[in-house]
N, C-alpha and C positions, 0 to 999 in steps of 0.2 A: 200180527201182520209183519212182513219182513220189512225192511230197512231201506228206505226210499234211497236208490246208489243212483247217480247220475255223474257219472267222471266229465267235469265241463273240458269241451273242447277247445283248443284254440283260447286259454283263458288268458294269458299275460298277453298275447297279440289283440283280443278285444277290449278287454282293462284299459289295455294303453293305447288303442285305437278309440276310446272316446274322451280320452285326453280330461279326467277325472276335475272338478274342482272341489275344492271344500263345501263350497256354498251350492254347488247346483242341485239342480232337480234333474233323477233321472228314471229311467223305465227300463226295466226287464221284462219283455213281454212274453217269455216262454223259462220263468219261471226254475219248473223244474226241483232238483235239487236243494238250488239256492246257491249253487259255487261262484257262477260270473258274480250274483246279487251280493254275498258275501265279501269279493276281493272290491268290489264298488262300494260298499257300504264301509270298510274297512279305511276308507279316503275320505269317508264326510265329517266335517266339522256342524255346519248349522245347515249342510245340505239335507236332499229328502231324497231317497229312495222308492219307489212303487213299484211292486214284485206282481207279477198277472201269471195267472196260469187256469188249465179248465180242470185240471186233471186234481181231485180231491187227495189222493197220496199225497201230490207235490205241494200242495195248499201246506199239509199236518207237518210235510218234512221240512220244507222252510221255514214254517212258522217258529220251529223248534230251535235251527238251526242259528235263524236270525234273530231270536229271540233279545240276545244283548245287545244289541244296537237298539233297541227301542223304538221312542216315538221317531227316528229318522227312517224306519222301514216302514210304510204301508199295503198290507199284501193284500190282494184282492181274487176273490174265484171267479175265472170266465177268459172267453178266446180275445187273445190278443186285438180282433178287428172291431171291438169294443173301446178300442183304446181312447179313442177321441172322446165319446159320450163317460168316460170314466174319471180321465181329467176335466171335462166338464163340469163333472157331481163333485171331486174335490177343490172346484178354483182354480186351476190351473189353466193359465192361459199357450205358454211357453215352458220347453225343457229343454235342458243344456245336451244327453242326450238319449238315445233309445238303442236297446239290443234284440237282438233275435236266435237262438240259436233254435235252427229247424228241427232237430233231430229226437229220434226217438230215445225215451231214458233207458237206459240200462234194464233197471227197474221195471219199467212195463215190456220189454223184451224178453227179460231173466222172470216174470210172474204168470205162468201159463193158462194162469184163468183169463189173462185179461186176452189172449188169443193173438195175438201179433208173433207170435215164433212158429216157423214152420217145422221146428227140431224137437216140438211136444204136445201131447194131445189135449186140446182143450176146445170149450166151445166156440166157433166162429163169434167173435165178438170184434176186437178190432178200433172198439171206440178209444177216443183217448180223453173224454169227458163219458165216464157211465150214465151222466142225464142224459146224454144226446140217443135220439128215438131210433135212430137209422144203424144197425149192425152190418157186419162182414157177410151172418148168414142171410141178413135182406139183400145184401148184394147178388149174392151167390145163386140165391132160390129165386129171386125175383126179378131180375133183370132179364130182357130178351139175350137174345143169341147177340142178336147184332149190337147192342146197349153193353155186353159184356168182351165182348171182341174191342169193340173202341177202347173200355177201360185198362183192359191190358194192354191193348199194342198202343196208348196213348201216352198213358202216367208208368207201365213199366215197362216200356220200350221192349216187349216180347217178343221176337223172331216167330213165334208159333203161336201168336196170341188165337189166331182164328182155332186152330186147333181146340187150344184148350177150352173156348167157349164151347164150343160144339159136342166138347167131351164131358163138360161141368152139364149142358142141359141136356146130353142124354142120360145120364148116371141121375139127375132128379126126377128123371119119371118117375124111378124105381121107387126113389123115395127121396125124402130130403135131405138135402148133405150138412150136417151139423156141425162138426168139429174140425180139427185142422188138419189132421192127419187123414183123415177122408178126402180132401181136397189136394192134399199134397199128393195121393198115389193118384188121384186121376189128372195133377197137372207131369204127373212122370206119365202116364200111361200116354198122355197126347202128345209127347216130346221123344222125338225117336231117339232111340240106344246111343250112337255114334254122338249126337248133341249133350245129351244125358253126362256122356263122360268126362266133359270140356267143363273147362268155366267152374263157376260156384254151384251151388244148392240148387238146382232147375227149380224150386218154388219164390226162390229167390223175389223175382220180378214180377210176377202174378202177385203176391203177397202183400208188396209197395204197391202197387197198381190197386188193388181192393182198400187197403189201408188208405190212400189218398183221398181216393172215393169216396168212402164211411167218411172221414171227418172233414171233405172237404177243402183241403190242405193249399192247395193250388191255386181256387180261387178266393179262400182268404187273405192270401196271400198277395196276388195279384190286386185286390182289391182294397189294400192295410198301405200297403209301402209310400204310394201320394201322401196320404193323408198326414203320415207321420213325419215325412221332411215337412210338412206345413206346421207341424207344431213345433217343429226345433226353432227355439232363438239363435239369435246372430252367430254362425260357429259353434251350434253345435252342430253332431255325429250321432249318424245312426251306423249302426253295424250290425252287418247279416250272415250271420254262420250258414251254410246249405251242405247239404249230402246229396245230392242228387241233381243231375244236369236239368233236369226240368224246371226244378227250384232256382237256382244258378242264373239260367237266362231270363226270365223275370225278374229276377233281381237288376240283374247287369243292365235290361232294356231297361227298367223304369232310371236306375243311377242315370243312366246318360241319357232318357229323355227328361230329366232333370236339370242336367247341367246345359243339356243343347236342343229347347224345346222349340226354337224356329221351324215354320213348317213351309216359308218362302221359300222358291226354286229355287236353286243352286246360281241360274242366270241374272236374277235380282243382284240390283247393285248395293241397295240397302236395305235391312231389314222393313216390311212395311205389317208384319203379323201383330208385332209388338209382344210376341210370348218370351218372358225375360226368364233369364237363368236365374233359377232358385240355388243354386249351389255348387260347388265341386266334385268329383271321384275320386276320393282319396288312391283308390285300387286302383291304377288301371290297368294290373294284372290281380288275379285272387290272393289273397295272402293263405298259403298252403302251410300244414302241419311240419312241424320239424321228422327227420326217422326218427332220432330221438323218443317224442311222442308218438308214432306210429306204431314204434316197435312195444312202449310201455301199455297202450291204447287202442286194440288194432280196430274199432269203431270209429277210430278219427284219419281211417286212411283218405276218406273219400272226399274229407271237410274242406270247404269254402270258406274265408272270410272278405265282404267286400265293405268299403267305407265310403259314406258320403258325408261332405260336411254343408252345412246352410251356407249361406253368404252373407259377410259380416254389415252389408248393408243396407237397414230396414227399405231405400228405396229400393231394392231389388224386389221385396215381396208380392208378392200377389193375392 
C-alpha cells in the first residue's frame, strides 16, 4: 500500500490558534495523516489527545506516525459527527479544544482506486470511509435527472449543472457509467468548447458536488459544529480548516449564531429571548494561507481557517 501523504494545511495558524496547554484535552476530528495531531501532541505534558478519522489508511498512518506519544494519543475509527457520543464512551465531559481540517488527503486524491481524481481512470467510488454503502456510481446511475441537477449546481456550484445531468442520464440508458473517466468525457461533452477552455478541469465541480453527496460532507457538517462548542470548556477553541465556499458559510453562520444567538427584534429595548452567547469569533475575517505555503502547496490555495473560542464563564452556558 503506498504512504498515507496528507501535507497539513494552515498547520502553525491552527496549532497556535487553539492556544495548546500541557494539561488539556483535545480533538482532531479529521484525523488524516496525523500532522495537525502530531504538532498538538508535541505540546502535551499530562494532556490527552483524541485523533478521529473514518477513513482506515488514515487510522494505520496515524497510528504509526503517533505511535511515540503514547498513552496521550487516543485514535479512534469513525466520522467526526460521532464526536459527542465518543467522548461520552471515554468520560469526557469538557475539552480545552477541537479541529477540523475539511479537506480531501492527498493520499486519497493521489490513490486512483479510491475514485475522487478526475485525472485517472478508476471505479466511481468516492467514499472516504470504504464501509460507507452509498458510492459515486450510486450517485451517478441512481439518482433522477432532477435529484442530480440539484447535486451539482448545489454542492459544485456548476454553471451547466442541468446540462450535465441530462447528459449523465442519457449516456446510462446505454449502459452504466462506471469509472471516472467515463464520467469526465460526458461532463466535457455537456459543457460547451468556449467554457471548456476557461477556468480549471471542467470536471472539476461535478466531481466535489458527487464527492459531497456520497459522504455527506455538508450535512455532517452542518449538524457537528453546535454540538462541539458545547463541549469546549471555558476558553477553549475550535478551529475549522474549509476549501470550499459552501463549507466556509456554515462555518461562518453557526461561529456567529454562536457568539450572537438573540433572535429579539432589532426594536426591543432589552433582550427578552434570554439565548446567551456561548462564545467569541476569534476570525472575523478567515485566516488565509501565506504564498509562501501556496506556492510549496498548491491544495492549500483555497484554505479557510475560522476560530471560535467558549466563554470563559460557566454562567454563560447553556
Amino acid at each position: 500500500m503506498e504512504e498515507f501523504v496528507h501535507v497539513s494545511v494552515l498547520l502553525d495558524e491552527t496549532v497556535g490558534g487553539l492556544n495548546v496547554r500541557p494539561d488539556g484535552i483535545y480533538v482532531d476530528g479529521t484525523l488524516g495523516g496525523g500532522g495537525h495531531s502530531e504538532a498538538i501532541a508535541k505540546q502535551l505534558t499530562t494532556g490527552r489527545l483524541i485523533g478521529i478519522d473514518q477513513d482506515a489508511d488514515a487510522i494505520r498512518a496515524a497510528g504509526e506516525r503517533l505511535a511515540p506519544y503514547g498513552e496521550r494519543v487516543t485514535i479512534i475509527q469513525s466520522n467526526y459527527e460521532a464526536m459527542s457520543d465518543i467522548l461520552d464512551t471515554l468520560r469526557i465531559e469538557r475539552v480545552d479544544g477541537i479541529m477540523l481540517d475539511l479537506g480531501v488527503s492527498s493520499f486519497q486524491l493521489d490513490t486512483a482506486e479510491r475514485g475522487f481524481s478526475y485525472m485517472e481512470d478508476a471505479p466511481l467510488d468516492m467514499r472516504m470511509s470504504r464501509e460507507g454503502s452509498r458510492t459515486a456510481a450510486d450517485v451517478v446511475n441512481g439518482y433522477t435527472e432532477d435529484a442530480l441537477y440539484r447535486v451539482i449546481r448545489d454542492y459544485g456550484e456548476e454553471p451547466f449543472a442541468k446540462n450535465i445531468a441530462k447528459h449523465i442520464v442519457r449516456e446510462r440508458e446505454t449502459k452504466p457509467i462506471e469509472t471516472t473517466l467515463e464520467l469526465v468525457d460526458i461532463i466535457k461533452g455537456a459543457i460547451p468548447a468556449k467554457a471548456r477552455r476557461t477556468g480549471g478541469h471542467p470536471a472539476k465541480q461535478t466531481f466535489q458536488a458527487i464527492r459531497i453527496e456520497v459522504n455527506r460532507e455538508l450535512e455532517v457538517l452542518q449538524n457537528s459544529v453546535d454540538g462541539m462548542i458545547r463541549r469546549l470548556a471555558p476558553g477553549g477553541r475550535i478551529c475549522i480548516i474549509t476549501f470550499h465556499s459552501l463549507e466556509d458559510r456554515i462555518v461562518k453562520q453557526i461561529f456567529r449564531k454562536n457568539e450572537s444567538p438573540c433572535i429579539c427584534p432589532p426594536e426591543f429595548p432589552v433582550c427578552i429571548c434570554k439565548r446567551r452567547s456561548l462564545g467569541t469569533v476569534i476570525t472575523k475575517k478567515p485566516i488565509l494561507p501565506s504564498e509562501e505555503e501556496t506556492e510549496r502547496n498548491r491544495r492549500a490555495k483555497s484554505a479557510k481557517l475560522r476560530i471560535f473560542e467558549r466563554n470563559a464563564e460557566p454562567a454563560t452556558w447553556q
